[in-house]
C-alpha positions as CSV (number, residue, x, y, z in Angstrom):
1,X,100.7,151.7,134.9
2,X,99.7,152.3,131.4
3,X,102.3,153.1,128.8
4,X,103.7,156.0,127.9
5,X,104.2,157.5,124.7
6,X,108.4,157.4,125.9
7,X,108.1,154.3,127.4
8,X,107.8,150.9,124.9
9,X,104.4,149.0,125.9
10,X,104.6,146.3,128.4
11,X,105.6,142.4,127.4
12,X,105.4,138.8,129.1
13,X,108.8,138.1,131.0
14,X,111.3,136.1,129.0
15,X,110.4,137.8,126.0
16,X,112.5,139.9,123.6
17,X,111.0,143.0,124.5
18,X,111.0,142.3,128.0
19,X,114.7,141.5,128.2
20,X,115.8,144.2,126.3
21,X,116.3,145.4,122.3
22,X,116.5,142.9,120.1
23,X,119.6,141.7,119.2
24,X,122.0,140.5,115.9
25,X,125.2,139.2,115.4
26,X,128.0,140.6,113.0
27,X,130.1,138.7,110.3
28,X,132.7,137.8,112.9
29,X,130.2,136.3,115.5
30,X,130.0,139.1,118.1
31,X,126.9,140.6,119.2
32,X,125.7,143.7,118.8
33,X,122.6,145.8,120.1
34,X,119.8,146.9,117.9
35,X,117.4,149.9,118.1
36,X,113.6,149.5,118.0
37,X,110.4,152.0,117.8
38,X,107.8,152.3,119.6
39,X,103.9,152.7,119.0
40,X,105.1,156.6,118.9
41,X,107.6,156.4,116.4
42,X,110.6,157.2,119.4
43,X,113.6,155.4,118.5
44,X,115.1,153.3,121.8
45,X,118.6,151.6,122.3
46,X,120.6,149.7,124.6
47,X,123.0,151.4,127.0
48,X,125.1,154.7,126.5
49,X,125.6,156.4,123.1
50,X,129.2,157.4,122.1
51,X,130.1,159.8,121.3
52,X,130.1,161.3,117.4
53,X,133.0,160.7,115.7
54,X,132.7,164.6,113.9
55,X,132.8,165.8,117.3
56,X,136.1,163.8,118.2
57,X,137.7,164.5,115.2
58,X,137.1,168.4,115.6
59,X,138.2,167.8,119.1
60,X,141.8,166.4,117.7
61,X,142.0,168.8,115.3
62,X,141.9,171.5,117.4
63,X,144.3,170.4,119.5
64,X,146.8,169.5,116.3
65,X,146.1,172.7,115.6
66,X,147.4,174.1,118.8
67,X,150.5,171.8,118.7
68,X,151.7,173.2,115.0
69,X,151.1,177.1,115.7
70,X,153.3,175.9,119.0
71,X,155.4,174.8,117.1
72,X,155.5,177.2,114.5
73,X,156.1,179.8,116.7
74,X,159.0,177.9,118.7
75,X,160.8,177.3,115.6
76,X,160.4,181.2,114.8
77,X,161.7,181.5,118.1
78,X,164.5,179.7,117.8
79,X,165.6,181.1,114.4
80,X,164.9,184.2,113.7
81,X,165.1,185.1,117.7
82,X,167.5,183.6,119.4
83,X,170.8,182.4,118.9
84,X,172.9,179.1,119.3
85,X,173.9,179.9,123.0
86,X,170.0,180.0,123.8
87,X,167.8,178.0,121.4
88,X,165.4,175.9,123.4
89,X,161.9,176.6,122.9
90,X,159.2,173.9,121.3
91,X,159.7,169.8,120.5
92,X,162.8,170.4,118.1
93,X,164.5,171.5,121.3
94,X,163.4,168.3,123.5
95,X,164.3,165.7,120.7
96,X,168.1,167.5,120.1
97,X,168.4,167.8,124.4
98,X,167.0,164.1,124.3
99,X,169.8,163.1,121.5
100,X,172.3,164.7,123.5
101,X,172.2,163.1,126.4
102,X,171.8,159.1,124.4
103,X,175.1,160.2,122.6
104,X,176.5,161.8,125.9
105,X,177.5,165.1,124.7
106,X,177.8,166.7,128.5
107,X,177.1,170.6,127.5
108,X,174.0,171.9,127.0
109,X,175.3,174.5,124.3
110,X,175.5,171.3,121.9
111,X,171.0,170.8,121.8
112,X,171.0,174.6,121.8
113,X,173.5,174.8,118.6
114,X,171.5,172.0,116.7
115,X,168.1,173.4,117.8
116,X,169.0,176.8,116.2
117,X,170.4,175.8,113.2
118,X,167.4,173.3,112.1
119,X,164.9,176.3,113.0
120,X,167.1,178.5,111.2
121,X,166.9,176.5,108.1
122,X,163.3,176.0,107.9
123,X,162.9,179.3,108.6
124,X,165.0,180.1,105.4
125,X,163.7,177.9,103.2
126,X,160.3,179.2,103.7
127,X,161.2,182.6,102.5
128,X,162.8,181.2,99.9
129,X,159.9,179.6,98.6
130,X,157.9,182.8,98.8
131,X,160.9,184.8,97.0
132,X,160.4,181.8,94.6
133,X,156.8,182.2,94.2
134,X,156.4,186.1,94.0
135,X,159.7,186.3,91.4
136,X,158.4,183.8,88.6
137,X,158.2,185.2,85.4
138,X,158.2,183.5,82.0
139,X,160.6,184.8,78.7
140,X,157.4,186.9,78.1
141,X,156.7,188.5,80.9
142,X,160.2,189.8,81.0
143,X,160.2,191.0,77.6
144,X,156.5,193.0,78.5
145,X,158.6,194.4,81.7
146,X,161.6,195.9,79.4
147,X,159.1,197.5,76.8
148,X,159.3,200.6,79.2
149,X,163.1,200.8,78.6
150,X,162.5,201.6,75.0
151,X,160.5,204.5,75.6
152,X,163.5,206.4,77.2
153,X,166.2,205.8,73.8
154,X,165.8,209.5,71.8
155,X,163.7,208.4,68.5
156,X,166.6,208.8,66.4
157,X,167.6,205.3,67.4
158,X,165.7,202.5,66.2
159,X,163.9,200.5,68.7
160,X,164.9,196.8,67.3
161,X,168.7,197.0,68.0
162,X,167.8,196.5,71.6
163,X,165.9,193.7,71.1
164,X,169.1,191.4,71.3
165,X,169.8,193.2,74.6
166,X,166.1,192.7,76.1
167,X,166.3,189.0,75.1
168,X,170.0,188.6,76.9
169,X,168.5,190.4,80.3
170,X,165.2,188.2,80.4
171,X,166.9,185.2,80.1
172,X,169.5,186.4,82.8
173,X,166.5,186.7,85.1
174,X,165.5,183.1,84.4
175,X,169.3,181.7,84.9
176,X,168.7,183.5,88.1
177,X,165.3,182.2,89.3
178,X,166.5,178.3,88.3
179,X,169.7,178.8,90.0
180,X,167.6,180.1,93.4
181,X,165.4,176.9,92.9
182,X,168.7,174.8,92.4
183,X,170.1,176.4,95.0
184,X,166.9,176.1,97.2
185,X,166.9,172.6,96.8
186,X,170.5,171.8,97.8
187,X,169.2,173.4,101.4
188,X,166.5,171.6,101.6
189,X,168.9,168.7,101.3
190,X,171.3,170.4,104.0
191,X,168.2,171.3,106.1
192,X,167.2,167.5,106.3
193,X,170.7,166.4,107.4
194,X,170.4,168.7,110.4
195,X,166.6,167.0,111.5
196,X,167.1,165.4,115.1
197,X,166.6,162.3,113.2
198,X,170.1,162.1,111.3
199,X,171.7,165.3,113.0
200,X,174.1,163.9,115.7
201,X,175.9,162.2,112.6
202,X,175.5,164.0,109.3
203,X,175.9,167.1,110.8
204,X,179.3,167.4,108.5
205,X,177.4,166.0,105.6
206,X,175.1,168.8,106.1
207,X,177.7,171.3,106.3
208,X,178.9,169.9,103.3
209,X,175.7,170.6,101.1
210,X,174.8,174.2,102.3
211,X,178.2,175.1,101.4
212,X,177.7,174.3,97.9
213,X,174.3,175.3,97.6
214,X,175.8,178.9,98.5
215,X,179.0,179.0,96.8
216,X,176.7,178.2,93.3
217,X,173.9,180.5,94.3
218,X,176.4,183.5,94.9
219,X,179.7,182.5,92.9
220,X,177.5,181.7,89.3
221,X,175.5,185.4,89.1
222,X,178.5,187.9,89.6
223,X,180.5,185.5,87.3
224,X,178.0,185.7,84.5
225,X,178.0,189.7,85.0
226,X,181.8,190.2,85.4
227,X,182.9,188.4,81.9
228,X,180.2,189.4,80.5
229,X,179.0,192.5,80.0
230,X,175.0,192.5,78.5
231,X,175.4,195.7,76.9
232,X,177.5,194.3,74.2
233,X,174.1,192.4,73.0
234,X,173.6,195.9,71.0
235,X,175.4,196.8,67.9
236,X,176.8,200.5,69.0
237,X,178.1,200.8,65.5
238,X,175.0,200.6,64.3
239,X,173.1,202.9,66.8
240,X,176.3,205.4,66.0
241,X,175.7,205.0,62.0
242,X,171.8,205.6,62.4
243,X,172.3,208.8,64.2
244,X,175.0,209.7,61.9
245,X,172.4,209.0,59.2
246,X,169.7,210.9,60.5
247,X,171.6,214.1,61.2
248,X,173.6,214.4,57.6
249,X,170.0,213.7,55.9
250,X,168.7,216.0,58.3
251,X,170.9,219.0,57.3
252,X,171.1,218.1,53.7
253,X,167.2,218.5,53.5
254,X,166.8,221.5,55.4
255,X,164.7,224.1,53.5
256,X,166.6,226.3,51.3
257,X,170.0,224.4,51.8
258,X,172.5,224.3,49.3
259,X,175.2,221.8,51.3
260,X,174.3,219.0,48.9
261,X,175.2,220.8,46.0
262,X,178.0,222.6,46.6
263,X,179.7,219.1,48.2
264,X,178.7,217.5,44.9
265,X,180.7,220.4,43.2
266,X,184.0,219.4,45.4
267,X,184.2,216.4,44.5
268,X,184.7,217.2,40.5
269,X,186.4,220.1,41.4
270,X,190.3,219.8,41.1
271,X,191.5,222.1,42.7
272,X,189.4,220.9,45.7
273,X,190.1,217.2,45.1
274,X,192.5,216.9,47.8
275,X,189.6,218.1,50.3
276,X,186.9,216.2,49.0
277,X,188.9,212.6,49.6
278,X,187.4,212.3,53.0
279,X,183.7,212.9,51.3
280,X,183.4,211.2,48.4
281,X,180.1,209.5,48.3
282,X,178.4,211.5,51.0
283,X,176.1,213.3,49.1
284,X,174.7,209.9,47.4
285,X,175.6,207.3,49.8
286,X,175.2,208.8,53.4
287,X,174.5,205.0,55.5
288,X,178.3,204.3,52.9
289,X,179.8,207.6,54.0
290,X,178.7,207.2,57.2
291,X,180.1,203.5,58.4
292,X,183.1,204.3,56.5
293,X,183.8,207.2,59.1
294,X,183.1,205.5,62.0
295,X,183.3,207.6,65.6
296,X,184.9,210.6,63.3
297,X,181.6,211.4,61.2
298,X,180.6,214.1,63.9
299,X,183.5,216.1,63.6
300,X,184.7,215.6,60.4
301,X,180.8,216.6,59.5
302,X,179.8,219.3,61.3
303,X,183.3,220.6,63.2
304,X,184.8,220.5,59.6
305,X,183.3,220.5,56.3
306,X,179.6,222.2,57.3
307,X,181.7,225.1,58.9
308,X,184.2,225.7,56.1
309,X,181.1,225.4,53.4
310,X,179.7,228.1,55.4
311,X,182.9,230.1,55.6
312,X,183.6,230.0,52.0
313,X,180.1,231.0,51.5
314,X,180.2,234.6,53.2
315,X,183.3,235.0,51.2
316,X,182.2,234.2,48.3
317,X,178.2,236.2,49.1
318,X,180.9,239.7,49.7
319,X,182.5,239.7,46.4
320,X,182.5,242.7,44.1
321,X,180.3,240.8,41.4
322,X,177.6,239.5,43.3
323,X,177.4,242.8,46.0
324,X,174.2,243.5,43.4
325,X,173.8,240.1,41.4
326,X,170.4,238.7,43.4
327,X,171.2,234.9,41.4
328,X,174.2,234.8,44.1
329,X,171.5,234.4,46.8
330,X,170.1,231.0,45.3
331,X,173.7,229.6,44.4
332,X,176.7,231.7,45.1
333,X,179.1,229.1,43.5
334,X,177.1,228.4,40.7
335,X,176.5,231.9,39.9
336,X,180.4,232.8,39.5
337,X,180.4,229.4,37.5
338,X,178.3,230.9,35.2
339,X,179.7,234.6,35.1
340,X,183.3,232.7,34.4
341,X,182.2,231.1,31.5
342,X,179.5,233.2,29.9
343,X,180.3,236.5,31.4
344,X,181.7,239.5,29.7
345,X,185.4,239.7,29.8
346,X,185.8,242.5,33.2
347,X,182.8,239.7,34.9
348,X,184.9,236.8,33.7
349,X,187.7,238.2,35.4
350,X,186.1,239.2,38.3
351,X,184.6,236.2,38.9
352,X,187.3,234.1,38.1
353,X,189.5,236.0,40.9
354,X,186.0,235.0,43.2
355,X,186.4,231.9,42.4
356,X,190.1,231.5,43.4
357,X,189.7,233.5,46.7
358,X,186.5,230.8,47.7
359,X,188.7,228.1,47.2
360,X,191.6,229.3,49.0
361,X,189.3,230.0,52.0
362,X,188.1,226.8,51.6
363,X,191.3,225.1,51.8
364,X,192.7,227.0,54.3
365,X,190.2,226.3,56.3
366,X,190.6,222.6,56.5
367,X,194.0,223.0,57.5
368,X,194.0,225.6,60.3
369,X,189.9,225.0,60.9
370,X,187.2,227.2,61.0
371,X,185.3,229.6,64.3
372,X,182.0,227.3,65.3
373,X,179.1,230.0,64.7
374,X,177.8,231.0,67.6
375,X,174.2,232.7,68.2
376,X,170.5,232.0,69.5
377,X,167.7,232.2,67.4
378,X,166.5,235.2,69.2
379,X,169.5,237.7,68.7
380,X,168.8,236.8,65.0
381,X,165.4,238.2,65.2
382,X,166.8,241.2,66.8
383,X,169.0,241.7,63.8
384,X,166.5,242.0,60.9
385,X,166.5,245.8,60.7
386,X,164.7,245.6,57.0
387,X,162.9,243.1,56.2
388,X,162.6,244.3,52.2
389,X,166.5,244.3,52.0
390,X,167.2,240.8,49.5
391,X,170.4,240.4,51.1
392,X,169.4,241.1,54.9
393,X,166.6,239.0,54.5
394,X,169.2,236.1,53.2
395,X,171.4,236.7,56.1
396,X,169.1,236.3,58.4
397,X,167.8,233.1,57.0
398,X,171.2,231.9,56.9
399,X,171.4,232.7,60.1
400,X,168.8,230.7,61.4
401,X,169.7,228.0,59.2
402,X,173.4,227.8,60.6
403,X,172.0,228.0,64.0
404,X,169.2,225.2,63.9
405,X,172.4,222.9,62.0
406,X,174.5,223.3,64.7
407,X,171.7,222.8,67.6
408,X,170.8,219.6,65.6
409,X,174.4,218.9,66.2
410,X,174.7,218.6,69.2
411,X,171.0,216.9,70.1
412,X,172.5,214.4,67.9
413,X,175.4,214.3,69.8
414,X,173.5,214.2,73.1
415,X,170.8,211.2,71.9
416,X,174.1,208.9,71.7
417,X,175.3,210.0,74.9
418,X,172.0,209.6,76.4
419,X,171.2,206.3,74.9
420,X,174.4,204.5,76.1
421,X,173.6,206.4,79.6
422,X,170.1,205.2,79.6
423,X,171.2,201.4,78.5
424,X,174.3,201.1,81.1
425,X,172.2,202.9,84.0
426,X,168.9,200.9,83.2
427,X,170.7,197.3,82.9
428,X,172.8,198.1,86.2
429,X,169.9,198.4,87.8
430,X,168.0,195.0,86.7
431,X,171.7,193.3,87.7
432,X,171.8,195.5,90.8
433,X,168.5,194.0,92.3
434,X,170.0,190.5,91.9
435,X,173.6,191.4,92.9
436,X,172.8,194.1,95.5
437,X,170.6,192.1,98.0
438,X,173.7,189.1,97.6
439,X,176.4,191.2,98.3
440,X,174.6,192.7,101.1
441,X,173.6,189.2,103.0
442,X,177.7,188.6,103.4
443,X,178.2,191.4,105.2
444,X,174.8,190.7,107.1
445,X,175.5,186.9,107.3
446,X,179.3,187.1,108.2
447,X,178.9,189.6,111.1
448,X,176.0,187.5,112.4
449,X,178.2,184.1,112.5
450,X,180.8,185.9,114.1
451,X,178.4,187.3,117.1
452,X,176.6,183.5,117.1
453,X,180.3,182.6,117.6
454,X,180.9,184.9,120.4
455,X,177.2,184.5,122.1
456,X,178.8,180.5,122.4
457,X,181.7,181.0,124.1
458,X,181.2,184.9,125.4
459,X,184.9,185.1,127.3
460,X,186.4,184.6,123.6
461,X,188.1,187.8,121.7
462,X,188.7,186.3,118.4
463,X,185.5,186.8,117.1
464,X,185.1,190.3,118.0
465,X,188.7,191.1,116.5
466,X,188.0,189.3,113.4
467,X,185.3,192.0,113.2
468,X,187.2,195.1,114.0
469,X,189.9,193.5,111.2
470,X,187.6,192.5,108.7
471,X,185.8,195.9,108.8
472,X,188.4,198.4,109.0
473,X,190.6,196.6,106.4
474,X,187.5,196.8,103.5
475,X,186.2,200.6,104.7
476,X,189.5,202.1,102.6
477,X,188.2,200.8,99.9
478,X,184.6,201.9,100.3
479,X,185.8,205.3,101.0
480,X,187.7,205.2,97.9
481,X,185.0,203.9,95.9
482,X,182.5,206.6,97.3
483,X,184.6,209.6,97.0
484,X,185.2,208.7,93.1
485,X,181.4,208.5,92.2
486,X,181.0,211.6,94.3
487,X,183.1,213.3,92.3
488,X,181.9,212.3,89.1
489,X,177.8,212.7,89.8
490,X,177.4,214.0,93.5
491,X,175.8,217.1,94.9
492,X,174.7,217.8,98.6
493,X,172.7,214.8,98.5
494,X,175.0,212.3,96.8
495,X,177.9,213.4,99.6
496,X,175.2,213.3,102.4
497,X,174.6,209.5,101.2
498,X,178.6,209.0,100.8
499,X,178.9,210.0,104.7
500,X,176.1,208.1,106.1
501,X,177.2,205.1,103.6
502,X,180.6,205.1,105.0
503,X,179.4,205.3,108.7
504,X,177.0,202.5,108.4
505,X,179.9,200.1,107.2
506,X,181.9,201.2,110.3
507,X,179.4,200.3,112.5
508,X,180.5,196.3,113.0
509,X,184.1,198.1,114.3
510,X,182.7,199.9,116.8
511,X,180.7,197.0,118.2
512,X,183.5,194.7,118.0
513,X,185.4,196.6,120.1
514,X,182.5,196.4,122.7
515,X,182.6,192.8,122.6
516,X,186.1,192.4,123.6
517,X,185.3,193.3,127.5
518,X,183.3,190.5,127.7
519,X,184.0,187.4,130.0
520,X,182.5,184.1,130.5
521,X,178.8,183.7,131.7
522,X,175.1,184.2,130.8
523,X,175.5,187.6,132.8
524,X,178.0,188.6,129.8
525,X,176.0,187.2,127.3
526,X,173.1,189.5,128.3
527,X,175.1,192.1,127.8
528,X,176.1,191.3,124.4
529,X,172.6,191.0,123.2
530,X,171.5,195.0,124.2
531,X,174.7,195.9,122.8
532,X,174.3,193.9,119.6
533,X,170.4,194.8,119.7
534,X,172.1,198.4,119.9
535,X,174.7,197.8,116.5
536,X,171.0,197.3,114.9
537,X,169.3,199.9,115.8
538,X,171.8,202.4,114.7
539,X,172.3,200.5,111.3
540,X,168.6,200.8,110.6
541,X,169.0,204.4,111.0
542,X,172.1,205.2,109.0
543,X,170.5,202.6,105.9
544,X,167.3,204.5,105.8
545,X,169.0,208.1,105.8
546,X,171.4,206.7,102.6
547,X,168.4,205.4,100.7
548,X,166.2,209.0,101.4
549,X,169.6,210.5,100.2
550,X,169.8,208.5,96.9
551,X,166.3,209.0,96.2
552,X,166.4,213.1,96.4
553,X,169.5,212.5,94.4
554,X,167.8,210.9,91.8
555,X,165.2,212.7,92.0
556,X,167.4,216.1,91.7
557,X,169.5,215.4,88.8
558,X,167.1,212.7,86.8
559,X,168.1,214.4,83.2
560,X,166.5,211.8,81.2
561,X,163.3,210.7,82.4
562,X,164.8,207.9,84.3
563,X,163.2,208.2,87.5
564,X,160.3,207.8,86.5
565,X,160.7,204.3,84.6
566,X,162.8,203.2,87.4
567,X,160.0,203.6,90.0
568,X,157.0,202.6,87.6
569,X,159.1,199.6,86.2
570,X,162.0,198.4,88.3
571,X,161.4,199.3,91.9
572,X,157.8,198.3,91.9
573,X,156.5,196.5,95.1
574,X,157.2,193.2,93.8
575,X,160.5,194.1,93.2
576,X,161.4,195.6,96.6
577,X,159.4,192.6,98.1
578,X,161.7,190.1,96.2
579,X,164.8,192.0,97.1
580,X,164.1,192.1,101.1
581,X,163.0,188.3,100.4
582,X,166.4,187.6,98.5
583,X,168.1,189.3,101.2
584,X,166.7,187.5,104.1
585,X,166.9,184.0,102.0
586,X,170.5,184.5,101.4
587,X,171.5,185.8,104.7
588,X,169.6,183.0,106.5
589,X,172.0,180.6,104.4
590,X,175.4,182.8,104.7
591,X,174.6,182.6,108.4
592,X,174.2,179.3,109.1
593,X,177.2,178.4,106.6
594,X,179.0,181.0,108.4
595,X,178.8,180.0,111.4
596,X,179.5,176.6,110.8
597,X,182.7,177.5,108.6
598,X,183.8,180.4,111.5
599,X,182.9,177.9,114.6
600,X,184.7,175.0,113.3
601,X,188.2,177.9,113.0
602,X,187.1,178.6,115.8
603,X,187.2,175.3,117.6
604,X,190.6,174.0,116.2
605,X,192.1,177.1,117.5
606,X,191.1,176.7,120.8
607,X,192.4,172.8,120.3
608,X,195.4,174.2,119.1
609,X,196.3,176.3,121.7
610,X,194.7,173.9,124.9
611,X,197.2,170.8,123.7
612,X,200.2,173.0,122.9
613,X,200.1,176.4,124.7
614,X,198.3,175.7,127.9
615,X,198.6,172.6,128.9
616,X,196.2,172.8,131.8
617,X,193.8,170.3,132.9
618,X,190.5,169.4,131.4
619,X,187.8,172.1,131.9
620,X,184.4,173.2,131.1
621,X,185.7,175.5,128.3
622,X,187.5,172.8,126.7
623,X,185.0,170.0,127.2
624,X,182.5,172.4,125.3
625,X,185.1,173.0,122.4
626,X,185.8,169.5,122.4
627,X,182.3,168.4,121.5
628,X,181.7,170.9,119.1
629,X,184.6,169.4,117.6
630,X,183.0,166.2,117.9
631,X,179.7,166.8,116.5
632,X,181.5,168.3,113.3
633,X,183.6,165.3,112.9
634,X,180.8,163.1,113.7
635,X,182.4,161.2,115.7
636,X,180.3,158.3,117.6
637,X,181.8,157.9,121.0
638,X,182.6,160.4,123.3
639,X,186.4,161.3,124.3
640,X,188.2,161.9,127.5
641,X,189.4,165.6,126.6
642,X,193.4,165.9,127.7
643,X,194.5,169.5,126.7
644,X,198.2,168.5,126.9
645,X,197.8,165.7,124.0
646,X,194.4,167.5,122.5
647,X,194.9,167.7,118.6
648,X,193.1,168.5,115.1
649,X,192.7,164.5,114.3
């Protein structure tokens, strides 16, 4: 048959081509096929082709692939899911049941504790690195992020006495993001103790280093903010003398004023020496005048010498000599002066006794005080009857003068109230962010290593009495707490939020008491899951009716502008992000430490009482407590439990 264009041409037996491809021989001497062409160009080789090595290596990825999300899930699963009475999903679950059994631990509860708290870790320390991630900021960044603070301090104060104050909050949120890493670290330490590789005995050293990596991650930031209060970083005195500045230079220049003059006057006056001791300097020095007063330059301003000055000036604008004298509408004061001196003998005399009566007013009104004017710029409108009468027209400028002083006043007095409001409001909530989502992960992280305590040994009562106790004893001084700031700044809403606040911390009482019915078996602990599952449930919706509560608060009595800087600047969706991360990161960590801390109580107790109460013979309760007792110690062998002779060593 002739050849093909697939088939290689014919050849004499024996031959190369006859037998087969030709073939070579590697380095190391073995023999290996080789490929030949045809007439056609059609490659041929010997045998079956293998298969690609992209195709096997997509094969095994896929399949790694499907192990980790497996695995990812499990250890999810076993976290965030379940507890340490029921933790056995995934490979983490095999190795620990595996260990178990090679270091004879004879209850199952022992692979199911380990399993949850390694998954538990993990899973915390991956939040934490996100929190980590999302929250880094440099010194400049933080500094750009409190520019917005200045906008809401009144102009009168200048801008760069808070720059002390800015600089002392950034670098308080970098101690705070190094101490996270620190403190994330220190878990990561913890979390590798608790691998099935060194777990059955470092489990105490494990214990060991989460405990400290918590007690410095929540101990170090209240510390900082309990001895040492950040507002301090601004000079008040100075803030104080700037307003005082700005208001006393303020009323001196007022158009048409004659308060510089006429204190000028007092102070070279004798008989009015006596009175001018407390202003000497003012109307040259006001920064001198003004730190020498300290706190007392409002009143002793505007409550005492502005309202005398203008009291002795109607007194002096009525006299006899000046009822048709138009000069006593520029200066009243100097005017008599001059009719005193240079007067004919009935003016000198009449001005003289002028003279006397203005300083007697004067006088007597720095020692039994003065009536504040009172007035709004519209009843003085409603007053000029004729507008070409000199001496209406002068009251009614004075008038409007007086009025405008005292308004200035008290804007003056407000812009210092509002700017230590702003700055102790405004810094509480930078701290609060920090402080809020640590204190809350106690509560959160407490309460769940009592229930992981209870879902463990179900038939036990001390952990849910513990509860009951702990709760009840703290909600006094919620209450208290509450009903004081409700007082001070509540309305509708703010009592609304006290309520539902108060409520939602009573909650872990009434679901203690539910756990103390509770006996021994998986039946039981089914039940204490939907009733726990319940507990959340109705926290979720008592937390989100006191935040809806705050926020029409705020909303409702925002007198300064606040709100809208704290939901453009501070609650911004990084921020709330960081703060349900920080929450979660924390209370992973408080739980685990928790339970730990609460199991091995819990454990000795039980010890306790089996060796010197009971009495009774060796049973499945105390053969569980036993181990638990074991694994925290670390102990390597196993021990014959005897509850009469069963002690703490």
């Amino acid at each position: 048959m002739a050849a093909t264009a697939s088939e290689p041409p014919d050849a004499p037996k024996g031959s190369p081509e006859a037998d087969g491809p030709p073939l070579s021989t590697t380095p190391t001497g073995r023999v290996r096929s080789l490929q030949y062409r045809d007439a056609a160009g059609a490659s041929h080789g010997a045998g079956r082709r293998r298969p690609s090595m992209t195709r096997m290596g997509n094969i095994l990825l896929v399949v790694m692939k499907a192990i980790m999300c497996g695995e990812i899930c499990a250890t999810l699963k076993n976290g965030m899911w379940d507890d340490p009475a029921v933790a056995r999903a995934g490979f983490l679950f095999k190795e620990f049941e595996r260990l178990a059994v090679e270091f004879q631990y004879r209850q199952k509860y022992i692979s199911h504790f380990l399993t949850w708290r390694c998954a538990y870790l993990m899973c915390g320390i991956c939040i934490a690195i996100i929190n980590l991630i999302l929250t880094f900021k440099t010194y400049d960044d933080h500094m750009v992020r409190y520019r917005g603070f200045l906008e809401q301090i009144p102009d009168v104060v200048p801008r760069e006495y808070f720059d002390k104050m800015m600089a002392a909050l950034a670098a308080y949120e970098l101690f705070l993001w190094v101490l996270n890493f620190v403190s994330l670290c220190g878990v990561v330490v913890g979390a590798c103790f608790a691998f099935p590789i060194s777990a059955m005995t470092t489990t105490r050293r494990s214990m060991l280093v989460l405990r400290c990596a918590w007690l410095g991650n929540f101990i170090l930031p209240f510390a900082v903010i309990l001895v040492f209060p950040i507002r301090t970083m601004v000079d008040w005195s100075k803030v104080m003398f700037s307003a005082c500045e700005q208001a006393v230079s303020y009323t001196f220049d007022m158009p048409g004023s004659t308060l510089r003059l006429r204190l000028r006057r007092m102070e070279s006056s004798p008989e009015l020496a006596s009175m001018a001791q407390g202003l000497i300097g003012l109307p040259g020095d006001i920064p001198g005048w003004c730190e020498e007063q300290g706190p007392f330059w409002h009143e002793r301003f505007f409550s005492a010498t502005i309202q005398c000055l203008w009291l002795s000036e109607d007194e002096c604008m009525h006299a006899d000599v000046c009822s048709e004298a138009v000069g006593c509408l520029r200066d009243c004061v100097g005017f008599l002066m001059n009719q005193a001196e240079n007067g004919t003998a009935t003016q000198q005399k009449s001005a003289q006794q002028a003279l006397d009566r203005y300083h007697t007013t004067l006088l007597d009104c720095v020692d039994e005080g003065a009536p504040s004017v009172n007035g709004s710029l519209l009843d003085v409108v409603a007053e000029l009857e004729d507008p070409q009468d000199p001496m209406q027209v002068w009251e009614f400028a004075t008038k409007v003068q007086r009025i405008a002083v005292q308004q200035s006043a008290a804007a003056v007095a407000t812009a210092s109230a509002q700017t230590e409001y702003v700055v102790g409001m405004l810094i509480a909530m930078v701290v609060g962010t920090t402080l809020i989502a640590s204190a809350i992960s106690i509560l959160g992280g407490l309460a769940e290593a009592l229930i992981n305590v209870k879902a463990m040994f179900p038939g036990s009562q001390a952990p849910g009495w513990v509860i009951i106790l702990t709760t009840l004893e703290a909600l006094p001084l919620y209450a208290a707490f509450l009903g004081m700031l409700n007082q001070m700044l509540g309305d509708q809403w703010m009592s609304l939020a006290c309520v539902f606040s108060i409520a939602l911390l009573s909650v872990g009482a009434f679901t203690g008491r539910r756990m103390l019915s509770l006996k021994t078996g998986d039946a039981e602990r089914e039940k204490l899951y939907r009733r726990v599952w319940g507990e959340y449930a109705l926290r979720t919706i008592l937390a989100t009716l006191v935040v809806l509560k705050l926020f029409l608060w705020v909303v409702d009595n925002d007198r300064y502008g606040l709100s809208d800087y704290v939901r453009s600047h501070l609650l911004t969706q990084d921020v709330l992000t960081s703060i349900i991360l920080g929450y979660y990161s924390r209370k992973i960590v408080t739980a685990v430490c928790g339970t730990d801390v609460v199991l091995g109580a819990f454990v000795q107790s039980e010890l306790w009482q089996a060796g010197t109460i009971y009495g009774c013979p060796a049973n499945e309760h105390v053969i569980c407590i036993n181990e638990v007792r074991r694994l925290i110690s670390c102990d390597s062998a196993p021990m014959e439990v005897d509850p009469a002779r069963a002690s703490l060593a």
